[in-house]
N, C-alpha and C positions, 0 to 999 in steps of 0.2 A: 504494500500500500504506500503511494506517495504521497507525501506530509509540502502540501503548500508553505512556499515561505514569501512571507511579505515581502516586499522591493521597498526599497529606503534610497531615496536620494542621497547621494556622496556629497558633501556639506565640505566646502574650504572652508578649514580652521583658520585662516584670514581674516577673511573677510566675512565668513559665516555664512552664506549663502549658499546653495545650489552651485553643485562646478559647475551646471547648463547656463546660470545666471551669473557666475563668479565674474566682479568686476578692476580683481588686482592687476590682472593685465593692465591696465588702464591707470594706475595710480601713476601719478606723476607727484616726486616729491620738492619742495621748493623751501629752502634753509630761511628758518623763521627766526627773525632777533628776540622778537616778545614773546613770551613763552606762554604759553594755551592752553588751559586748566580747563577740560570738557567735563563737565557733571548733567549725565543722563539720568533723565527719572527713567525708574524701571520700566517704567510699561512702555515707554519709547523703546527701551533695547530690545524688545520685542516683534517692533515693528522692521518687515524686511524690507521696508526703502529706506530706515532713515539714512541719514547721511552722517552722522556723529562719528563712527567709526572710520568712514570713509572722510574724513574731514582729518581726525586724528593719523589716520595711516598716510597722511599726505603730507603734513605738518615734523618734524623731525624733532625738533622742540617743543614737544605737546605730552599729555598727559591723560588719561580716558579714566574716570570713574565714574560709577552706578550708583545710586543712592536718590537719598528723597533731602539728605541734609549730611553739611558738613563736620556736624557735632558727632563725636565718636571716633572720626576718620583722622587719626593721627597727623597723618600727611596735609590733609586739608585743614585742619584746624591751624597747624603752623605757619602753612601757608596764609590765611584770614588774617594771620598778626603781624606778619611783614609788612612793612611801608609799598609803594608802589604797586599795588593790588587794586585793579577795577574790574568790575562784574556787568557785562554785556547785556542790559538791560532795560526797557526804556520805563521813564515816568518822569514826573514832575521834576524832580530833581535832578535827572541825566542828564547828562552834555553830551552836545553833540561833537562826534570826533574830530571834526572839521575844525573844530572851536577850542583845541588843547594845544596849550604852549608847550607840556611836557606831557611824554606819553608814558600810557603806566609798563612797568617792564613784564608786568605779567596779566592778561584778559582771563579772566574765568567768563566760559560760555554755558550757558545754560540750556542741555536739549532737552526737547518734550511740547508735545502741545504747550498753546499760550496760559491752558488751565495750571497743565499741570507744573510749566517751568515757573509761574505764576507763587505756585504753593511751596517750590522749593525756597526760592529766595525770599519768599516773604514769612515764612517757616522756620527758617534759620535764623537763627540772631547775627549766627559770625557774616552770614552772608551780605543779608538785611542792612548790616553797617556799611560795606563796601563802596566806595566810590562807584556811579551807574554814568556808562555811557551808553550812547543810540547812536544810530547811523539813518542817513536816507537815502534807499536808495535811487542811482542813476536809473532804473529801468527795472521795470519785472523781472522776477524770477524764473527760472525755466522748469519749476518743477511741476512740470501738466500734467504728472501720476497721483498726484495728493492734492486735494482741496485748502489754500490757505484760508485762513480766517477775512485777510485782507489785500487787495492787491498789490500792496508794497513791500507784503511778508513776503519773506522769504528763507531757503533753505538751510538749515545751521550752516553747511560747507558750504552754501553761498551768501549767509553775513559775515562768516569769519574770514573766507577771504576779500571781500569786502571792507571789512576793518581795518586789516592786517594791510592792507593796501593803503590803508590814510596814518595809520598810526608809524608806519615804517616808509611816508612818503614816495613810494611808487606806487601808483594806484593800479599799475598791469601786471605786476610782479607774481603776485599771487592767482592769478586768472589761470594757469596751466592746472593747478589744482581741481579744477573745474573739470576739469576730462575726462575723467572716471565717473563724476555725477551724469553729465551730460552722454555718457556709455550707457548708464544704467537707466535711463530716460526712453531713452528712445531703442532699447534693447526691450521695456516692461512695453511702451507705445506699440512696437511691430508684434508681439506677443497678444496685446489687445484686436489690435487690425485681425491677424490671423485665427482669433479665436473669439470671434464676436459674439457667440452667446455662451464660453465659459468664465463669464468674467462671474467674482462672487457678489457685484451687485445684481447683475442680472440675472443670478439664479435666486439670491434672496427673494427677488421682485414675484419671479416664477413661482416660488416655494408660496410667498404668503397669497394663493390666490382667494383667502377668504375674508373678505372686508371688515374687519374688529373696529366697531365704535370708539374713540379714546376716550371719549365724553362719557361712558358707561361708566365711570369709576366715580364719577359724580352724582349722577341721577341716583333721584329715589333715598338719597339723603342729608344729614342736618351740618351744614359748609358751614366753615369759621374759617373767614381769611385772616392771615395776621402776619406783622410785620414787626421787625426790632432793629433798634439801633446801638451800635456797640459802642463802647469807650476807648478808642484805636488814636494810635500814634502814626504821625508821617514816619515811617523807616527809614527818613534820612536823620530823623532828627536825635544829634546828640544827647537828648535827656529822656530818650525814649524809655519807660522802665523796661526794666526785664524778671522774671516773663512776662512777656506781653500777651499773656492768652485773650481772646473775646471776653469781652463784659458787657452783658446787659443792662442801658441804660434808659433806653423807653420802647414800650412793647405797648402796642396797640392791634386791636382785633375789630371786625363784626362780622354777625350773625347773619348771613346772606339773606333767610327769610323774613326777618324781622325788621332789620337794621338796626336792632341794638349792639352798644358797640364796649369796645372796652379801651381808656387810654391814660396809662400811668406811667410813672418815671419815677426809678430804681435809683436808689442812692448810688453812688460809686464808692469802690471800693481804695482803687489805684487810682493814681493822679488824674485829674479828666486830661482828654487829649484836647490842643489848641481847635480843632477844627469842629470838635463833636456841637458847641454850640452854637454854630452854624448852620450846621445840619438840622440841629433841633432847632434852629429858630428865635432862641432865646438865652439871657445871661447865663453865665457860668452859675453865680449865684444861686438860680433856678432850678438848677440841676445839681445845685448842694444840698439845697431845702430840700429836695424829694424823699418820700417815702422809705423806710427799711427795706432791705430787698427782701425781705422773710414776708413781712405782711403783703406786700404788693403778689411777691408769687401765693400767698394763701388768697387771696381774692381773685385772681388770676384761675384757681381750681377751682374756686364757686363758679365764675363765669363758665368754663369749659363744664358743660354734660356728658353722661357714658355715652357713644354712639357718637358723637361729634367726628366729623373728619374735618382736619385741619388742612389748608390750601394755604403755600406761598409760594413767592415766583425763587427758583433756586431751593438749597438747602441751610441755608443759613442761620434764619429764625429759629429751625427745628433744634440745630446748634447750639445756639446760645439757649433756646430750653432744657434740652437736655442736660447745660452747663449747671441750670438752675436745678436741677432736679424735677423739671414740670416737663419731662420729653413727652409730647403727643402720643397717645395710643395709636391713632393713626392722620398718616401726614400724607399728602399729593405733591409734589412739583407740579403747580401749572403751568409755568415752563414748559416744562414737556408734555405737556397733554396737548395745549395750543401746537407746539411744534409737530406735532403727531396730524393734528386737525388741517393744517395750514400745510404741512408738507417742508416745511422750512423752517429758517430763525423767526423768533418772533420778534426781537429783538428786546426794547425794557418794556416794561409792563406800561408805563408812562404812555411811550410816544405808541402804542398799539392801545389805550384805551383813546386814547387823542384822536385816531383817527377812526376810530369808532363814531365819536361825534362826543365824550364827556368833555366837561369845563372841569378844570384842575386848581382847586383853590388855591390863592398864591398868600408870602406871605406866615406861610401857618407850619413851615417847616416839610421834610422829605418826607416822613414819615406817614403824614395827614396822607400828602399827593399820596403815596405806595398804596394806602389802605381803602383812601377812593378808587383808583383806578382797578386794584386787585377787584372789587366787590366790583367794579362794574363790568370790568372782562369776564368775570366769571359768571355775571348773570347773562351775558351778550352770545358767552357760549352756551350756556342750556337754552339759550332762545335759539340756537343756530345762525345766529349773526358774525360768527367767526367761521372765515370760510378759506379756503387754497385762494392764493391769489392768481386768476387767470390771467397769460399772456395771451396779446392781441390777436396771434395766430393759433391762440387754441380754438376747438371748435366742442 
């Protein structure tokens, strides 16, 4: 009797890929001054296009580690404490690289989706502190196998060489690094052409041919949308405490059928952050005088009944309950329900109940807005008023 043996593709220990897809042929390496500190969140090194690896095996002065944070990581922690250390990252406080008198000797790049590279450096203390710089690019990316968030994002190995091109003053220098990406592009692209209906979105598409309501998970019971706002520091700012875990500083709810509503504000614990009384609307002072956070979450359990499903847009609020000890029995992301319904982003709950047609009271701080517009998207979707939005040539 002959005994079947599974076929296993041959995997270069390289570049980890498929030897049918192996793209080390193609690496072209190019001697880098600044030295290039790549930290992958896990579930990027998972994925078989990123580029991280293929950015590091091109870079000669580079370094690759996996993780979600630099705490623990010997190497990385010592590295965080050295002078001349910037983290490739944009916000409010980054410079642009165009805009640096002195360049840092060493880039940490951060790969992973925008969520996830998002959660590492903001997660991390050592990180978090880091000098941020951003770059803009001359021109789109070429990576037509992944969806970017936005058209100026682009590929880890095509911001780093990108960087690496302004911070070392040749801006073409670093462009032959690109070869190998651009191998793997259009090596995945003729793979799609010749195999037009095994791609896995188009069999997913195939698989779910049974039309699942998203909205089902709504109907037929008692919605509480709700919203919080935490007591958060700028991460650049030198006085940041630390830990800086989420704190719950005003939590507001209603009761979709009713419209009774719930809106209180939670003493702090840790320093308030500069910005939180902006957000709310009102003095710091305001937000001194407020309530015990013991009583506030005991009133908070009266208002919530057994059978309640809780709705908010993301995971956040459920978060900072759970911080409190008040976690939802059961929570929704409307978020994604919307996104299920609509077939897309939905983008913030704001500018999609906006175009709904509500007025968004100004004024009265973020929080009011969130909890208006939440209650009114979510009544807009069990009316069936939240719909895909068709293009002109649909029919």
């Amino acid at each position: 009797m002959e005994v079947a043996v599974a076929e296993h593709r041959e995997i270069c220990l390289r570049c980890r890929r498929p030897r049918t897809v192996c793209w080390c042929s193609a690496v072209t390496q190019v001697p880098n001054q600044t030295r290039v500190v790549f930290i992958q969140h896990p579930r990027e090194a998972k994925v078989p296009i990123s580029t991280c690896r293929m950015a590091h095996l091109s870079l000669p002065n580079s370094e690759l580690h996996v993780g979600i944070t630099a705490v623990g990581n010997k190497s990385l922690e010592a590295l965080c404490a050295r002078p001349g250390v910037a983290v490739l990252f944009p916000s409010e406080s980054a410079v642009d690289v165009d805009a640096l008198t002195v360049p840092p000797e060493t880039l940490v790049v951060v790969d992973g989706t925008w969520s996830n590279a998002k959660k590492v450096v903001e997660k991390c203390p050592l990180l978090s502190r880091l000098p941020r710089l951003k770059f803009f690019p001359d021109q789109p990316g070429n990576y037509r196998i992944r969806k970017e968030p936005e058209a100026h994002c682009l590929a880890t190995i095509e911001a780093t060489a990108f960087v690496l091109g302004r911070l070392e003053k040749a801006p073409a220098r670093f462009t032959p690094i690109l070869t190998a990406f651009d191998a793997m592009v259009e090596k995945q692209l003729d793979y799609i052409r010749e195999n037009p209906v095994s791609t896995r979105h188009k069999n997913r598409k195939q698989r779910n041919t049974v039309k699942l309501d998203p909205t089902a998970v709504l109907r037929d019971r008692e919605l509480v949308v709700v919203f919080g706002e935490a007591n958060a520091w700028p991460l650049c700012d030198p006085h940041r405490p630390l830990p800086d875990a989420p704190e719950l500083v005003q939590l507001v709810a209603e009761r979709v059928s009713t419209g009774e509503r719930f809106e209180r504000l939670l003493k702090p614990v840790r320093p308030l952050g500069p910005r939180v009384p902006r957000h709310l609307d009102m003095i710091a002072e305001e937000i001194g005088w407020a309530e015990s956070r013991e009583s506030v979450i005991a009133e908070w359990k009266q208002f919530i009944r057994p059978g309640d499903l809780q709705l908010g847009w993301g995971s956040f609020c459920r978060d900072l309950l759970e911080l409190e000890g008040a976690a939802p029995e059961e929570f929704v992301n409307l978020r994604s329900v919307i996104a299920r319904v609509i077939d897309g982003s939905p983008g913030s709950v704001e500018e999609l109940a906006q175009s709904l047609g509500v007025v968004l009271p100004e004024g009265k701080g973020r929080a009011l807005r969130r909890l208006v517009s939440l209650a009114f998207v979510t009544r807009a979707t069990l009316e069936g008023r939240v719909a895909p939005v068709r293009l002109k040539n649909d029919r």
